[in-house]
C-alpha positions in Angstrom: 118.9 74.2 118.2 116.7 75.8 116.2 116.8 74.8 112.7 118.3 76.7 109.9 115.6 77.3 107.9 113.2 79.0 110.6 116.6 81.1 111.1 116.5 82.4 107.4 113.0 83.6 107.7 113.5 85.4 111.0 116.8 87.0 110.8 115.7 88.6 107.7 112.1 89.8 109.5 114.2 91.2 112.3 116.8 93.1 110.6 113.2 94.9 110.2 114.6 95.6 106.3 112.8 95.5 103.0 112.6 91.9 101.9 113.1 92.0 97.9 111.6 89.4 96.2 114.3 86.7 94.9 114.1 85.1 91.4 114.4 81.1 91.4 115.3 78.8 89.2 112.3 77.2 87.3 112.9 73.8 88.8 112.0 74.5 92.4 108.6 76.4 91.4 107.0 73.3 91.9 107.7 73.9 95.9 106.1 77.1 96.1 103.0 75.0 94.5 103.3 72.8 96.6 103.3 75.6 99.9 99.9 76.1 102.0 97.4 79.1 100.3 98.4 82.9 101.7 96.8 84.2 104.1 95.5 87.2 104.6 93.9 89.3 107.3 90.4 89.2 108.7 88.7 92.4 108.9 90.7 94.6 111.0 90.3 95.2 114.6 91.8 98.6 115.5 92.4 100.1 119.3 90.8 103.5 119.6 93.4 105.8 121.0 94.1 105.8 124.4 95.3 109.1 125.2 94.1 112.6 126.1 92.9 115.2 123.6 95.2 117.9 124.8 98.1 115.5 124.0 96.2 114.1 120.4 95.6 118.1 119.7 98.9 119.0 120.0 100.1 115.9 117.8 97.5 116.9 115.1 99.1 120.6 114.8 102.7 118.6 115.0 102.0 116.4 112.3 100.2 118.9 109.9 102.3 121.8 110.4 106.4 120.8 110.2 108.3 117.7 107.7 110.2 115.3 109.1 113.3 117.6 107.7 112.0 120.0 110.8 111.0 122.2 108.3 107.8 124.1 108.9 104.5 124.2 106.8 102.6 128.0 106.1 98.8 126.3 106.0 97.0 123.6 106.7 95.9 121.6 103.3 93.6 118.3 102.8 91.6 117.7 99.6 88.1 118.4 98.8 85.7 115.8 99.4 84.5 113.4 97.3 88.5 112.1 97.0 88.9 110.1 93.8 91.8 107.0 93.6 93.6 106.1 90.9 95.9 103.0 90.5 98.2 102.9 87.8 101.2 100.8 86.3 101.8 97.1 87.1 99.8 96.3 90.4 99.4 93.0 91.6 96.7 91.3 92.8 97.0 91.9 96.4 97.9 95.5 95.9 94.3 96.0 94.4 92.9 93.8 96.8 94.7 95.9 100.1 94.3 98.7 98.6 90.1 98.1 98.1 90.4 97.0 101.9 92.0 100.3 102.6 89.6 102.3 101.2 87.1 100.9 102.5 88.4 101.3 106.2 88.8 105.0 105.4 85.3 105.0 104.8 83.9 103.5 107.5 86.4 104.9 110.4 87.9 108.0 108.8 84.7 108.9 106.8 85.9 109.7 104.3 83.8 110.3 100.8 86.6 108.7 99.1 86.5 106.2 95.8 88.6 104.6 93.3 88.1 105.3 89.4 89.9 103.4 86.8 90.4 106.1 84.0 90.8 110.0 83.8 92.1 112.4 86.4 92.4 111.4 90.1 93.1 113.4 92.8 95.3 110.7 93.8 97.4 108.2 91.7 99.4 105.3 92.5 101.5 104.0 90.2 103.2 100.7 90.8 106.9 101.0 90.2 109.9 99.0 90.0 112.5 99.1 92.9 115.3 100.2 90.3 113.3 103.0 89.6 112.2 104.1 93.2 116.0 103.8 94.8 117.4 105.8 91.2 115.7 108.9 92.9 115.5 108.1 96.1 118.1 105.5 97.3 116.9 104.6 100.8 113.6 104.6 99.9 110.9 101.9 100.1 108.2 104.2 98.4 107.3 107.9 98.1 104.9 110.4 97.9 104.8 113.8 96.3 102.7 116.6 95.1 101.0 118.2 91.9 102.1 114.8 90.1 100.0 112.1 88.3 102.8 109.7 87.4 106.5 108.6 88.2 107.2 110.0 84.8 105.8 113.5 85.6 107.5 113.6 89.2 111.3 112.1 87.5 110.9 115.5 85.1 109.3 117.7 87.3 110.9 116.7 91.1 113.1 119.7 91.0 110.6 122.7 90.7 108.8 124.4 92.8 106.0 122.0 92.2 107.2 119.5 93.6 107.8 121.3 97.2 105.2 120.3 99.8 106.7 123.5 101.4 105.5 125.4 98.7 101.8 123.4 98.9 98.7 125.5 99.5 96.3 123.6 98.2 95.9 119.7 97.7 94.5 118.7 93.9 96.8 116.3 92.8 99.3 113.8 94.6 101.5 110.8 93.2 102.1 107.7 95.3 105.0 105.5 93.8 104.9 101.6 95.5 107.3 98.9 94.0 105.3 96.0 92.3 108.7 93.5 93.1 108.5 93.3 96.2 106.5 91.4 99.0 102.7 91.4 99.5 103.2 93.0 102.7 105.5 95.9 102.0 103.2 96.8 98.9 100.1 96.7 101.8 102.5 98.9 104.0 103.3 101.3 101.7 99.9 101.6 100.6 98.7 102.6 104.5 101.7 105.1 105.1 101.3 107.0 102.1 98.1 107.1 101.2 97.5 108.6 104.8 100.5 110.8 103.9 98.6 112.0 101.1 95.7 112.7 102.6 96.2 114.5 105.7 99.8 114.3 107.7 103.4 114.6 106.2 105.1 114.1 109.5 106.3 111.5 111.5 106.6 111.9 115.3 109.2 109.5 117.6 107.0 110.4 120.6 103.8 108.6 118.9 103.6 105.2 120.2 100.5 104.3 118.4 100.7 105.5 114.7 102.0 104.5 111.6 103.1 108.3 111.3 106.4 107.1 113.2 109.8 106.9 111.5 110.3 103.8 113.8 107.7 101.3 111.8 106.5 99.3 114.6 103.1 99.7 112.9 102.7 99.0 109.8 99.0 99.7 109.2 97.1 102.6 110.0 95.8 102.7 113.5 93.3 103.8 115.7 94.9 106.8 116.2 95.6 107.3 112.6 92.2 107.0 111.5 91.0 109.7 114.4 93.9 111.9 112.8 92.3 111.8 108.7 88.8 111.9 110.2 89.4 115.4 112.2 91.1 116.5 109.1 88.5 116.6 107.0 85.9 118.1 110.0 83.5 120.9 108.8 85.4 123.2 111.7 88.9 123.1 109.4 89.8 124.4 105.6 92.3 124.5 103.5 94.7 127.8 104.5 93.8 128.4 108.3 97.0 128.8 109.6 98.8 126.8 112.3 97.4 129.2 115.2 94.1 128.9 113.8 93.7 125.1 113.6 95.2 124.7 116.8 92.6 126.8 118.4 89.6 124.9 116.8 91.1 121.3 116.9 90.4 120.5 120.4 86.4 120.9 119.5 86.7 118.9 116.8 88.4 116.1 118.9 86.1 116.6 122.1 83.2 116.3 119.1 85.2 112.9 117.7 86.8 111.5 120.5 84.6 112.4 123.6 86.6 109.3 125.6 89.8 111.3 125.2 88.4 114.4 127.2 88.0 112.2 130.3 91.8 111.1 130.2 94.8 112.9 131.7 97.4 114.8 129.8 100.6 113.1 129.8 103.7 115.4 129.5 105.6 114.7 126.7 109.1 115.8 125.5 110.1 116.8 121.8 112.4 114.7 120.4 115.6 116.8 119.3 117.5 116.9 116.0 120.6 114.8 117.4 118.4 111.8 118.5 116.6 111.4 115.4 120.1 111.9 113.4 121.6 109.0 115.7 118.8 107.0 115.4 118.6 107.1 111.6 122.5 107.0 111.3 122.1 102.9 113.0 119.4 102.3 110.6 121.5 103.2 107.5 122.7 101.2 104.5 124.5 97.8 106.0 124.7 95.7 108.6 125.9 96.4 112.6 128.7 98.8 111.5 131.1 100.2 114.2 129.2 103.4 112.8 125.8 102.3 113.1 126.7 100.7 117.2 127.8 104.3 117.8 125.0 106.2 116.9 122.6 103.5 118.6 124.9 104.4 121.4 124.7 108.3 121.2 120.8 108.3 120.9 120.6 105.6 124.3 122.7 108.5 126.0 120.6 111.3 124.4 117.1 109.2 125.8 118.7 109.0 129.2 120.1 112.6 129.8 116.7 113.8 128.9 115.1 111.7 131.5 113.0 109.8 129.0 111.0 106.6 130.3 108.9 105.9 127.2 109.4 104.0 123.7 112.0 106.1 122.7 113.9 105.5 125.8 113.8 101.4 124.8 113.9 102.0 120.9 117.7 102.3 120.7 118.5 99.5 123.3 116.0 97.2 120.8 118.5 98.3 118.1 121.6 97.6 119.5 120.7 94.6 121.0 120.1 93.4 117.0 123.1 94.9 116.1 124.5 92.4 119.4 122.7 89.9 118.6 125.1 87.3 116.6 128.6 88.5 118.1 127.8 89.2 121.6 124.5 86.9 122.4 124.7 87.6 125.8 125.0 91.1 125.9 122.6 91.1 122.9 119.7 90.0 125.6 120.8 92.4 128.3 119.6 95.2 125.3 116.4 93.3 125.4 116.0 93.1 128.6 116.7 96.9 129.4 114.2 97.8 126.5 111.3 95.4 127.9 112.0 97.7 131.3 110.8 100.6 129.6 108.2 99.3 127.7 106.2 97.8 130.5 106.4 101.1 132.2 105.0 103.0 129.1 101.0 102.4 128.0 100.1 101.3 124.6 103.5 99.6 123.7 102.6 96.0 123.4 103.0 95.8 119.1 107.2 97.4 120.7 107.2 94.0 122.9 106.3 91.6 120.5 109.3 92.5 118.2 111.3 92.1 120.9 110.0 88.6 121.3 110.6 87.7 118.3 115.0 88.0 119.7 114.3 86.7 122.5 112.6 83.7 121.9 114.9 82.8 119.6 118.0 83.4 122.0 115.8 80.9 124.7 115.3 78.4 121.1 119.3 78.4 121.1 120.0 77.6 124.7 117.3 74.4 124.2 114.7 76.3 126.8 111.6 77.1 123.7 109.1 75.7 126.2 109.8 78.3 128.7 109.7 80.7 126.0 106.0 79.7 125.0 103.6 81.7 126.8 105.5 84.7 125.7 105.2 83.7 121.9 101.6 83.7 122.4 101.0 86.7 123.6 103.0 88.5 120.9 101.3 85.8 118.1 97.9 87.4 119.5 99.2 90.9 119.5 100.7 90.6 115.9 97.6 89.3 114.6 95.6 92.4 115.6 98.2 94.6 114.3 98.4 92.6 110.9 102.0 91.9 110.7 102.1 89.0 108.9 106.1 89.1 108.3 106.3 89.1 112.2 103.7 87.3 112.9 105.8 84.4 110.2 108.9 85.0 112.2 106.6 84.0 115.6 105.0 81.0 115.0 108.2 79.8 113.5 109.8 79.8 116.7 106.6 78.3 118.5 106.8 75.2 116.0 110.5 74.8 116.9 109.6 75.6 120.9 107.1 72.8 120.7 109.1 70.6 119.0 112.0 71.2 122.0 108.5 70.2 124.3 108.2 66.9 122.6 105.1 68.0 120.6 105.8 67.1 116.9 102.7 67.2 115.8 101.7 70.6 117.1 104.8 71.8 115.9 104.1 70.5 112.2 100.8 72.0 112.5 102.1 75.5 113.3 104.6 75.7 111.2 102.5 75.1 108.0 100.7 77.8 109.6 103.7 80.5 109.3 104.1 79.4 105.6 100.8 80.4 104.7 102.1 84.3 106.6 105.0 84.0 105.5 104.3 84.4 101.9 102.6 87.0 102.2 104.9 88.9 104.4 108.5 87.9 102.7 107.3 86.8 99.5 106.8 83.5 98.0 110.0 82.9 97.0 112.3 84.2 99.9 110.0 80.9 101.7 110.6 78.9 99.1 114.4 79.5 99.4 114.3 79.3 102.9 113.0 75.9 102.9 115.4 74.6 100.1 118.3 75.7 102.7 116.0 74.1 105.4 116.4 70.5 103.2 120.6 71.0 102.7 120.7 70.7 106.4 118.1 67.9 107.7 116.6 65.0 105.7 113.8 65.9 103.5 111.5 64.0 105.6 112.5 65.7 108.8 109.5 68.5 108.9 
C-alpha cells in the first residue's frame, strides 16, 4: 500500500485547492534543512496553439468583450506601451524571481515593451498581501485584480465606486494586482501568470479553451502558447483603445493571419458556448468543503448538461474528473469508472494531455492501492514528462511520489529513493516547505525512521 506520507502530499494536490502554508513548531525546522534544494523550472517550453484562426478570432472578441459574470464590455482597452511594473508589500524571493521570469517571457513571446520600476507610479502594482486580507473581501478568492487602484488600501476604500467597475473601464492607466505572500511558491507564481495577463489584455475566462490559463477550470497554471498569441495581438498596431466589439472583430483575423500564419492553414472546429447553468453547476462542486451531497449533485447536473448538448470535448470529461474525486475515498471503484469515462473524452479531443495527466495522478494511485504500481509506470511517465513542460511542480510532486512507491512495489528501492528525493525538491516549491515537512513527520509515525 502506498505509504501515508506520499498520500498527504497528493490528496492535498488533487483536491486541486489552495495549499496554505502551515506554521511548525521550531523543533522540526531542522527537517526542512535537512530537505533536498527547490527546484525550479528551466526556461519554459510553450506549444504554439494548435487551432484555427477563425476559432482563436472568435475567442479573442470572447475574451475581451464579456466577464466571467456574462456581463458585457462597451470597448476594447489595453495599456499604452512602454508598460511599467511595480511590486509592492512583503514579496518573497521567488515571487520576485517568477515574476522577473514572467516578464521576461512577455517580452520575448508577447512583445511586449514592458519593465519593472521599483519606485513612483506604475501602470501596474502588485502588492503582496496576506490571505486574511484577500478572503476579508473576497472569500473564495486566491488573488484578485482590479482597476484605477495602486494598492490594497486604495481598492478596500475605493472597491465600491464606480472606479472600481471594469464595466465602467474605457481606458487602462492604472491596475492593482493583490497575491498572498503566505502561501506556496507555486500559487504566488500562478497568480502572478493569471492576473498579470488579466491585467493586461483579457478579463474573461472561457470553459471551451482547452489551452489557456484564461479558463475557470485551472488545468494550466502558467500562461500558454495560446495566451501569449492572445497579449501579443492585443497590443498589434491594427487595434486601440475604444474600437468597439464589431470593430476589433473585423480587423482581428489580419492581425492573427499576420501573427499566427500556421493557424490560417488549419480547419475551424465548431464549438458550442457554454451556458449559464453549466458553469453554475460546475462552480456549485467546486465550492467551500469537501464532496458535499450538494457539491455530487451539481457535478451531476453539469455531466447531464455536457451530454444533452452533445458535447465530446474537455468539458464533456471535466465534471466526470470531479466527481470521480468527490468518489474517490467512499466509493473507489466507482471513483475510477469517472476516470475512466473522462479519459474517453479526452483522447478524442486535441490538445488535452496537461487534462490526462491530472487524472493520472487518481489513477495511479488507485492501481498503488490494489499493489499493481508497476503496471501503472509508463502512464506516470508520460504525465511526469507532460507536467514538466507545463511547470506544475505541485503535480508534478504528487507524480513522482507515486512512481517512487510504484518502483518500490517493482522491487526497485533504489530507484525509488532516488525519485522520491526528487519530488521533495518540487514539492516545496509547489506545497510549501512546511506542508513537506509535515508530511514527512506523519510519514515517520507510521514506518521506522529508517524505512525511506
Amino acid at each position: 500500500m502506498i505509504r501515508r506520507g506520499a498520500l498527504v502530499l497528493a490528496v492535498a494536490l488533487c483536491g486541486c485547492t489552495s495549499v496554505e502554508t502551515i506554521e511548525l513548531p521550531a523543533e522540526v525546522k531542522v527537517i526542512e534543512a535537512s530537505l533536498p534544494p527547490t527546484k525550479t523550472f528551466p526556461a519554459p517550453r510553450p506549444a504554439p496553439p494548435a487551432r484555427s484562426n477563425k476559432n482563436i478570432a472568435a475567442d479573442f472578441v470572447s475574451l475581451h468583450f464579456e466577464l466571467e459574470s456574462g456581463a458585457q464590455l462597451p470597448v476594447f482597452t489595453r495599456f499604452e506601451m512602454p508598460i511599467t511594473v511595480r511590486l509592492t508589500g512583503a514579496s518573497t524571493a521567488s515571487m520576485r524571481r517568477d515574476l522577473g521570469q514572467l516578464l521576461e517571457r512577455l517580452r520575448r513571446e508577447a512583445r511586449l515593451d514592458i519593465r519593472q520600476i521599483n519606485e513612483g507610479q506604475a501602470n501596474i502594482t502588485i502588492e503582496a498581501v496576506s490571505q486574511r486580507q484577500i478572503h476579508r473581501i473576497l472569500p473564495n478568492a486566491a488573488c484578485f485584480v482590479v482597476p484605477n487602484a495602486s494598492s490594497f488600501e486604495e481598492y478596500s476604500r475605493d472597491r465600491r465606486k464606480a472606479k472600481s467597475s471594469w464595466t465602467e473601464l474605457r481606458s487602462r492607466e492604472r491596475i492593482g494586482i493583490f497575491i498572498p505572500y503566505d502561501v506556496s511558491p507555486q500559487e504566488m507564481r500562478d497568480c502572478l501568470h493569471e492576473e498579470l495577463a488579466q491585467a493586461l489584455g483579457p478579463l474573461n475566462d472561457l470553459y471551451h479553451l482547452p489551452d489557456s490559463v484564461f479558463n475557470d477550470d485551472n488545468i494550466h497554471t502558467v500562461l500558454t502558447g495560446f495566451d501569449m498569441l492572445i497579449l501579443r495581438a492585443a497590443y498589434a498596431p491594427e487595434l486601440q483603445t475604444g474600437m468597439t466589439r464589431d470593430q476589433v472583430a473585423a480587423v482581428i483575423p489580419g492581425v492573427l493571419s499576420r501573427l499566427n500564419p500556421r493557424g490560417d492553414r488549419l480547419p475551424a472546429q465548431p464549438i458550442s458556448d457554454t451556458p449559464r447553468e453549466w458553469i453554475d453547476a460546475i462552480q456549485k462542486s467546486l465550492g467551500p468543503g469537501s464532496s458535499s451531497p450538494r457539491q455530487m449533485r451539481a457535478a451531476r447536473k453539469a455531466a447531464q448538461i455536457g451530454q444533452q448538448l452533445g458535447w465530446t470535448d474537455h468539458r464533456r470529461a471535466y465534471p466526470h474528473y470531479l466527481m470521480g474525486r468527490m468518489m474517490q475515498f467512499n466509493d473507489p471503484q466507482e471513483a475510477q469508472r469517472q476516470f475512466q469515462i473522462a479519459l474517453q473524452f479526452l483522447r478524442e479531443t486535441p490538445g488535452t494531455e496537461v487534462h490526462r495527466a491530472h487524472v493520472t495522478t487518481q489513477t495511479a494511485a488507485f492501481a498503488l492501492a490494489q499493489d499493481q504500481g508497476p503496471s501503472a509506470l509508463p502512464q506516470l511517465d508520460q504525465a511526469i514528462n507532460v507536467m514538466t513542460r507545463a511547470e506544475n511542480a505541485s503535480i508534478l510532486a504528487t507524480l513522482l511520489l507515486l512512481k517512487s512507491e510504484a518502483l518500490k512495489q517493482a522491487g526497485k528501492p533504489e530507484q525509488a529513493r532516488a525519485v522520491r528525493l526528487d519530488s521533495l525538491g518540487w514539492a516545496r516549491y509547489g506545497f510549501g516547505s512546511d506542508l513537506v515537512v509535515q508530511s514527512l513527520l506523519q510519514d515517520a509515525t507510521v514506518r521506522p525512521s529508517n524505512s525511506n
